[in-house]
C-alpha positions as CSV (number, residue, x, y, z in Angstrom):
1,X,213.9,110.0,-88.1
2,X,210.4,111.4,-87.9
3,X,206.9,110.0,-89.3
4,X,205.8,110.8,-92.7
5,X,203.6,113.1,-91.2
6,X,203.4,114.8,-87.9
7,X,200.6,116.3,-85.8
8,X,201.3,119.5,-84.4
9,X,197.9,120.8,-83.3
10,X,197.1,119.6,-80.0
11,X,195.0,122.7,-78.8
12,X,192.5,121.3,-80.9
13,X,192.3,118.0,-79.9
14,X,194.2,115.1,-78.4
15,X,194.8,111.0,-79.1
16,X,192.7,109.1,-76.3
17,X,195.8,107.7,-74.0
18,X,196.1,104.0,-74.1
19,X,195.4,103.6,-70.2
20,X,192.2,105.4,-71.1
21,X,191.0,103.3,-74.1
22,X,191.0,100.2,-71.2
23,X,189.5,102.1,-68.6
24,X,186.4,102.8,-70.9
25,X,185.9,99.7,-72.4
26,X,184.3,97.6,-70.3
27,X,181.8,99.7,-70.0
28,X,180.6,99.5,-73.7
29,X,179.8,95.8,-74.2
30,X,179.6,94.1,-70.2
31,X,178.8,96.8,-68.1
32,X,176.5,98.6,-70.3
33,X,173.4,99.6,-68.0
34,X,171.7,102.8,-67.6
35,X,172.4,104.1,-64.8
36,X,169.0,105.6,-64.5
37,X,168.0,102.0,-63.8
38,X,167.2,100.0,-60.5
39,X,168.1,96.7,-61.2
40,X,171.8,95.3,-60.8
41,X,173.0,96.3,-64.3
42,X,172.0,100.0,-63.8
43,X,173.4,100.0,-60.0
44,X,177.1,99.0,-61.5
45,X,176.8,101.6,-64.3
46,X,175.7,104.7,-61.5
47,X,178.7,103.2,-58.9
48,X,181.2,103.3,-62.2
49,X,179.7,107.3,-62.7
50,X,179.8,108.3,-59.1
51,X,183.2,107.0,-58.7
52,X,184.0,109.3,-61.7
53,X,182.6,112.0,-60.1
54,X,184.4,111.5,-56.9
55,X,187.6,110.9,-58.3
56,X,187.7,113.9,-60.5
57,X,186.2,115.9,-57.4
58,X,189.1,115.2,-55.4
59,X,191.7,116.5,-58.2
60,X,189.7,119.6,-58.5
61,X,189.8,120.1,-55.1
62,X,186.1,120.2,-54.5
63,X,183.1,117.7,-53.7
64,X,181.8,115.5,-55.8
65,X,178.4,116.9,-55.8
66,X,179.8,120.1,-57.3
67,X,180.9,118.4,-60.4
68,X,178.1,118.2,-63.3
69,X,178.7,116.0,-66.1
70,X,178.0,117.3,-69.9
71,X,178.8,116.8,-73.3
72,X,181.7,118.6,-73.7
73,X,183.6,122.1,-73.1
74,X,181.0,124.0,-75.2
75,X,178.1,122.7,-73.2
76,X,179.9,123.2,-69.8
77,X,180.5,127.0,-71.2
78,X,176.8,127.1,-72.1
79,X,175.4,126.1,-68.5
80,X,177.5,128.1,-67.0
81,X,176.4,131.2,-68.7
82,X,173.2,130.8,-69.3
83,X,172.4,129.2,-66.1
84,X,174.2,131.7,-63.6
85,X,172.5,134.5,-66.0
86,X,169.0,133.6,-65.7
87,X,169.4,132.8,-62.6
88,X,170.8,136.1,-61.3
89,X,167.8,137.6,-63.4
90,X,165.4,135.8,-61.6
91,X,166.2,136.3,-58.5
92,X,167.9,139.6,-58.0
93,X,167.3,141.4,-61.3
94,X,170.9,141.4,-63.1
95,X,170.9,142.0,-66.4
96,X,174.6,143.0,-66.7
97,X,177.3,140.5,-68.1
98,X,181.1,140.5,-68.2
99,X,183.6,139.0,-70.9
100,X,187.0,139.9,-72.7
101,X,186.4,139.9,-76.7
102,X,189.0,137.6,-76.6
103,X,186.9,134.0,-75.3
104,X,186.3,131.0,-77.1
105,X,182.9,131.4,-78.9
106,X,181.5,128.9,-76.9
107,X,181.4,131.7,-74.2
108,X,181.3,134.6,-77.2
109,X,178.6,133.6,-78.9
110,X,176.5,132.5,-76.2
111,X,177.1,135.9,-74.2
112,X,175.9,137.3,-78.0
113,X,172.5,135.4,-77.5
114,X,172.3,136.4,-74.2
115,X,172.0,140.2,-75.0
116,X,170.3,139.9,-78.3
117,X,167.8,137.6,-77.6
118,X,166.9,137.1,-73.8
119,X,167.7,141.0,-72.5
120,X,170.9,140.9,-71.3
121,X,173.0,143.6,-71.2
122,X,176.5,142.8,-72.3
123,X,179.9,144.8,-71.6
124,X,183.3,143.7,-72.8
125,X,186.2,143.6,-70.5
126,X,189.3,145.4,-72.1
127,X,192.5,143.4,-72.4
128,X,195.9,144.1,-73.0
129,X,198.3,143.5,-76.2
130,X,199.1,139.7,-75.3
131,X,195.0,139.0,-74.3
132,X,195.2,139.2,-70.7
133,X,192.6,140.8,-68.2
134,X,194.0,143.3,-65.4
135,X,192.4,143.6,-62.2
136,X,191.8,147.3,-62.5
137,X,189.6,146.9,-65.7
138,X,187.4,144.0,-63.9
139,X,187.4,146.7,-60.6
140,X,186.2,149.5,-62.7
141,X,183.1,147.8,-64.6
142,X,181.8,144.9,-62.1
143,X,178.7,146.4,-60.6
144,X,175.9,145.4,-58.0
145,X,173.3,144.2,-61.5
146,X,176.6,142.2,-62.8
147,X,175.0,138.7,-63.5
148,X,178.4,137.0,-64.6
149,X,181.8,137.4,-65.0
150,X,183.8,135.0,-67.7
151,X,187.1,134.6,-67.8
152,X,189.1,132.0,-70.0
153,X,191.9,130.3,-67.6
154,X,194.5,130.2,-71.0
155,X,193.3,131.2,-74.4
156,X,192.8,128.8,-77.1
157,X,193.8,131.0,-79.8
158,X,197.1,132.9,-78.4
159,X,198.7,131.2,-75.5
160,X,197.7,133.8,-72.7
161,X,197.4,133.1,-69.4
162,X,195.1,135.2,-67.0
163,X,195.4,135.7,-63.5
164,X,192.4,133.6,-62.5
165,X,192.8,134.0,-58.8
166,X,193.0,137.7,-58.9
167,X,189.8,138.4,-60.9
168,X,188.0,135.5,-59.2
169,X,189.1,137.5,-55.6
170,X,187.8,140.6,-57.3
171,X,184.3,139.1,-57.9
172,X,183.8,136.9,-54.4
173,X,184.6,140.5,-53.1
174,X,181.2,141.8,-55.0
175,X,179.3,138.5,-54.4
176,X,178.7,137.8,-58.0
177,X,179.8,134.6,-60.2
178,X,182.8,134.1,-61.6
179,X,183.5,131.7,-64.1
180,X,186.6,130.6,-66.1
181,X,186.3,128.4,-69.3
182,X,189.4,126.0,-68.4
183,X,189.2,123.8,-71.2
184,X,192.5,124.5,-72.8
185,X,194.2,124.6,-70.1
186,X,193.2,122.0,-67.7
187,X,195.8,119.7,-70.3
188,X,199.0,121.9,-68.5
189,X,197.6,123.9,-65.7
190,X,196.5,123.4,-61.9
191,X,192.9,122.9,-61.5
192,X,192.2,123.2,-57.9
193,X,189.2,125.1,-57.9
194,X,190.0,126.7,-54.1
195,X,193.4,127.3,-55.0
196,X,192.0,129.6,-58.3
197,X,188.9,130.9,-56.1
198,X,186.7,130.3,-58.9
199,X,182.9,129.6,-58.5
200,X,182.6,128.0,-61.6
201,X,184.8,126.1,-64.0
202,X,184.4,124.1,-67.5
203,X,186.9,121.5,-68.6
204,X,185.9,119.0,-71.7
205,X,188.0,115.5,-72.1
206,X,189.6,115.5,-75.2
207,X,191.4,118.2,-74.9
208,X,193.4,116.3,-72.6
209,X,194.0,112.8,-73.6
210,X,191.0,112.0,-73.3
211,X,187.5,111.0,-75.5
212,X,185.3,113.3,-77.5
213,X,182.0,114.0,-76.3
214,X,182.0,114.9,-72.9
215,X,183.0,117.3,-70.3
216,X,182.3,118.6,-66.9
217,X,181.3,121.5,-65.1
218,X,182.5,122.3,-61.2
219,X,180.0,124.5,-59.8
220,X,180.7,125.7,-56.1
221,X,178.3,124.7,-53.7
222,X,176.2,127.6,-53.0
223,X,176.5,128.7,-56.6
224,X,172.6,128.4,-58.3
225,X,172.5,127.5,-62.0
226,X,169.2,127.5,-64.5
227,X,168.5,124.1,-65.9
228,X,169.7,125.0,-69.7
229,X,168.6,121.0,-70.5
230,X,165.5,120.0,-68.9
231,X,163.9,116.6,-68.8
232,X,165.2,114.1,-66.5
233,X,166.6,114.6,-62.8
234,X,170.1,113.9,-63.9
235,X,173.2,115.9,-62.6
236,X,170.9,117.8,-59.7
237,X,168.4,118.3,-62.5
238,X,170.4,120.8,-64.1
239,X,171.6,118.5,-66.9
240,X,169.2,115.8,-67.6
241,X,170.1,113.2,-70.2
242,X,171.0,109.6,-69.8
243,X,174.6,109.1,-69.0
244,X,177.8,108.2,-70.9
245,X,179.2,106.0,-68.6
246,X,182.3,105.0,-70.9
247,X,183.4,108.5,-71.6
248,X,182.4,109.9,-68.3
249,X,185.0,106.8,-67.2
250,X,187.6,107.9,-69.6
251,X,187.4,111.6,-68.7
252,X,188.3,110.4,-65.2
253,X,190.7,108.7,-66.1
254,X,192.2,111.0,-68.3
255,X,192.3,113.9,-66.0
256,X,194.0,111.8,-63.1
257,X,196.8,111.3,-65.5
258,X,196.9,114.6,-66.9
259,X,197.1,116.1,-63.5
260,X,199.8,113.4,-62.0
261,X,202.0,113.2,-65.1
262,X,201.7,117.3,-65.8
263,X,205.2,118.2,-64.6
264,X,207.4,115.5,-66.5
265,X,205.2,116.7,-69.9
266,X,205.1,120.7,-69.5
267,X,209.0,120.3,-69.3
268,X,209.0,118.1,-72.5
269,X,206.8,120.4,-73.8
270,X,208.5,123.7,-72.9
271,X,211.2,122.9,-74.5
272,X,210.0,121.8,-78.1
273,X,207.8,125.8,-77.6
274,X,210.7,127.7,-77.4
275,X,212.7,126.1,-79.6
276,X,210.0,126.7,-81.9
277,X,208.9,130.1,-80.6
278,X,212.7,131.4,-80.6
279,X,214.0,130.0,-84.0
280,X,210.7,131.3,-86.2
281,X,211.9,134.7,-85.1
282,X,215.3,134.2,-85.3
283,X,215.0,132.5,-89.4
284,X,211.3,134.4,-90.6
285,X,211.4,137.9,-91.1
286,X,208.6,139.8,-90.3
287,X,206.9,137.7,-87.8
288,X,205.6,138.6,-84.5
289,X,204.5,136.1,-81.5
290,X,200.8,136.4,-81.0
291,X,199.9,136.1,-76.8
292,X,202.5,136.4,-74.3
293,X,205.8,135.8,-75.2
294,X,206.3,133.7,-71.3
295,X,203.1,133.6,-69.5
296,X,201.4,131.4,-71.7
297,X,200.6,128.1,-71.7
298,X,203.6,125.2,-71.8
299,X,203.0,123.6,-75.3
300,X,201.6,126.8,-77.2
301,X,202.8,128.6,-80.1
302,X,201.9,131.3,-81.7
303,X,202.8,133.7,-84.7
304,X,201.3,136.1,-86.8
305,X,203.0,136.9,-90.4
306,X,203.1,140.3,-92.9
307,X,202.5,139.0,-96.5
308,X,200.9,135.7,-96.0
309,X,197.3,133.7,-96.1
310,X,197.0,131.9,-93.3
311,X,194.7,129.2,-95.0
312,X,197.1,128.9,-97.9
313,X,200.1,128.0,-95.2
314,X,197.9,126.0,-93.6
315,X,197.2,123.9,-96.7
316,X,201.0,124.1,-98.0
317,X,202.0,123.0,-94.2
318,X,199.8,120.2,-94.8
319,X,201.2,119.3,-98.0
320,X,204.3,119.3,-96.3
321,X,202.8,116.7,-94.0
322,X,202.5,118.8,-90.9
323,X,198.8,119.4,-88.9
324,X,199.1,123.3,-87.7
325,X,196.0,125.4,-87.2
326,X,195.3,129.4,-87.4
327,X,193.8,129.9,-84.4
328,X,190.9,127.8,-82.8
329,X,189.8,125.0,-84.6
330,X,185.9,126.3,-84.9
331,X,187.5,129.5,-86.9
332,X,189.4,127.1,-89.5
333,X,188.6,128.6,-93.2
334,X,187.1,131.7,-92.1
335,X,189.3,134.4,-94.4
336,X,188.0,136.9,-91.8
337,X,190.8,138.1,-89.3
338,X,190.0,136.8,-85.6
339,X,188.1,138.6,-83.7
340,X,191.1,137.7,-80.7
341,X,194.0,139.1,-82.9
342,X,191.8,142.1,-83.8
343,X,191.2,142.5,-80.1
344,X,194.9,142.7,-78.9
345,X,195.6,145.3,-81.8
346,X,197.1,143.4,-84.5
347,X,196.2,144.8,-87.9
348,X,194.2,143.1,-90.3
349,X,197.0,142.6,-92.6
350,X,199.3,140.6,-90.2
351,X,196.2,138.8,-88.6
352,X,194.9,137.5,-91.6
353,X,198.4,135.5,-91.6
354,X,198.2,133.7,-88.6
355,X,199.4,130.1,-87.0
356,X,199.8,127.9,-84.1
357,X,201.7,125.4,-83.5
358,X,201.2,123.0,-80.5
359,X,203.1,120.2,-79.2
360,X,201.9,116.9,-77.1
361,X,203.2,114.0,-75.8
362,X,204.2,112.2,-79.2
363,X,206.3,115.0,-80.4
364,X,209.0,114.5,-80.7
365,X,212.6,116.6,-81.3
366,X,213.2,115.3,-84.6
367,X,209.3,116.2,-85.3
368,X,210.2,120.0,-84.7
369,X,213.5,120.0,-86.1
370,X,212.2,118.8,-89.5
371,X,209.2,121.2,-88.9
372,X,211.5,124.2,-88.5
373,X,213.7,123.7,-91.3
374,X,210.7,123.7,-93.7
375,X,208.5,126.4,-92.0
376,X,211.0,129.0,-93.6
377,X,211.2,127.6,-96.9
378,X,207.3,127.8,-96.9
379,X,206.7,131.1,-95.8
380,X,209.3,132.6,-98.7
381,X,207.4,130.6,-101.3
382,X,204.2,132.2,-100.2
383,X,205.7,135.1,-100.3
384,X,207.1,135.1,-103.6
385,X,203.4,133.7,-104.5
386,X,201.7,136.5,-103.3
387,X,203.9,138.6,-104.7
């Protein structure tokens, strides 16, 4: 039998594992020094940082002075735009950056700012129906004054995967940056950053079992960033800021089981997505999938629907007792249609009635059995509502 209510909107955030929880807590009442500081409480606090950093260096496949620690996925997105553009500006002139429409607007919005406010010029890379980037269009508009590229790993919004090691192949080819916002997908995918190619990757904790409030940023050696935060010499000076040594801890923690467990829970959660994915079309008429209908990522759903609010079914579903989302959880009450749907063609009148559903490691069958017998029943009634 399942739980009164049930969470099915894990793209926007996660429980902290257990395992995590005790790895951070130590370091919030006994081992609670700077670790800007000299003396013995400070020196355990840096070792308990550094062997965060080297731990989640080795998973990524890099060293551990390429890792920079931040806030979270937004600010990781942040320095890694703003601080490869004005870099590039500065030293060689380029002006030119690269992005699909269809990016979280932590890489959106700042690209926005970029060429509004600071000079930069910015070009949007074409994607196809399901969101994805094809060589050929990155081929066609990188140039020699390109300051960027940024390309999400898996989108947020729609599933999509992109073929990271392709476009990052493209741009080492041209000898300009490429990043890839990996924050939803570093819960389900591979993030060895040689294996992808990439020069510069974001990933934020608690979208993987992990805590709020902090995140990291692999930059490959070589790579030059703009301090975006300036004031102390933390993290190579490019993020300065006293530490969070507990969440920095967890993150570490959480990514080493993320990574080592990943197999056992994309199969658990493969299987709850296309039950869900094949009996919504199968029971709702006039539904689509929104995002790839395979390549996409392992716990990710997706639909868009003719006739129906997608705030009202969101507020119905939760009446219902079930946490679902629209789309990203920044674009939650906005009645405009998302700019990502938009961008893969979907009219305004089916994107307007959007939702995803994601699964995690507490859902259970029983969770989507009782979800799909009531999905219909709420659609119709909206429906008949909206007349």
């Amino acid at each position: 039998m399942r739980s009164e209510t049930v969470y099915l909107d894990y793209a926007a955030t996660t429980p902290v594992d257990h395992r995590v929880l005790e790895a951070m807590h130590p370091y919030f009442s006994v081992s609670f020094g700077n670790p800007s500081s000299v003396h013995r409480w400070g020196q355990k606090a840096e070792a308990a940082v550094e062997r965060s950093r080297a731990h989640i260096a080795q998973i990524m496949g890099c060293l551990p002075s390429e890792i920079i620690f931040t806030s979270c996925g937004t600010e990781s997105d942040n320095l890694a735009l703003r601080g490869a553009a004005y870099h590039a500006l500065k030293n060689r002139g380029a002006k030119h950056i690269l992005i699909p429409p269809v990016e979280h607007h932590a890489i959106l919005h700042t690209a926005q700012d970029l060429a509004e406010n600071h000079g930069f010029e910015l070009e949007y890379l074409p994607v196809d129906s399901f969101g994805r980037v094809k060589a050929q269009e990155l081929e066609a508009r990188i140039r020699p004054d390109t300051a960027i590229v940024s390309v999400m790993y898996a989108n947020n919004e729609i599933g999509t995967i992109n073929p990271i090691q392709t476009l990052a192949q493209i741009c080492r080819s041209k000898h300009v940056p490429f990043h890839s916002d990996a924050v939803q997908a570093a819960s389900q995918l591979p993030i060895d950053v040689n294996a992808l190619g990439v020069d510069i990757l974001s990933i934020g904790a608690h979208k993987f079992y992990g805590p709020k409030g902090v995140g990291a940023l692999y930059v490959r050696s070589g790579i030059d960033l703009h301090a975006t935060q300036t004031g102390g010499s933390q993290e190579a000076t490019l993020r300065a800021g006293t530490h969070n040594v507990p969440l920095i801890v967890g993150m570490a923690k959480a990514i080493e089981i993320t990574q080592s467990e990943r197999e056992i829970h994309n199969h658990h959660f493969e299987h709850l997505r296309n039950q869900i994915l094949s009996s919504v079309q199968r029971e709702i008429p006039d539904v689509r999938i929104s995002g790839h209908p395979e390549i996409r990522l392992p716990n990710h759903a997706s639909f868009v629907f003719d006739g129906i609010d997608g705030n009202q079914l969101l507020v119905a579903l939760d009446i219902a007792g079930f946490g679902c989302s629209s789309g990203s959880a920044c674009k939650t009450g906005n009645p405009e249609p998302s700019e990502v749907l938009t961008a893969i063609g979907i009219e305004d009148g089916w994107a307007l009635g959007s939702l995803r559903v994601t699964v995690g490691r507490q859902t259970t069958q029983e969770d989507i059995d009782s979800f799909l017998q009531i999905l219909p029943t709420v659609i119709s009634k909206l429906r008949n509502l909206n007349g």
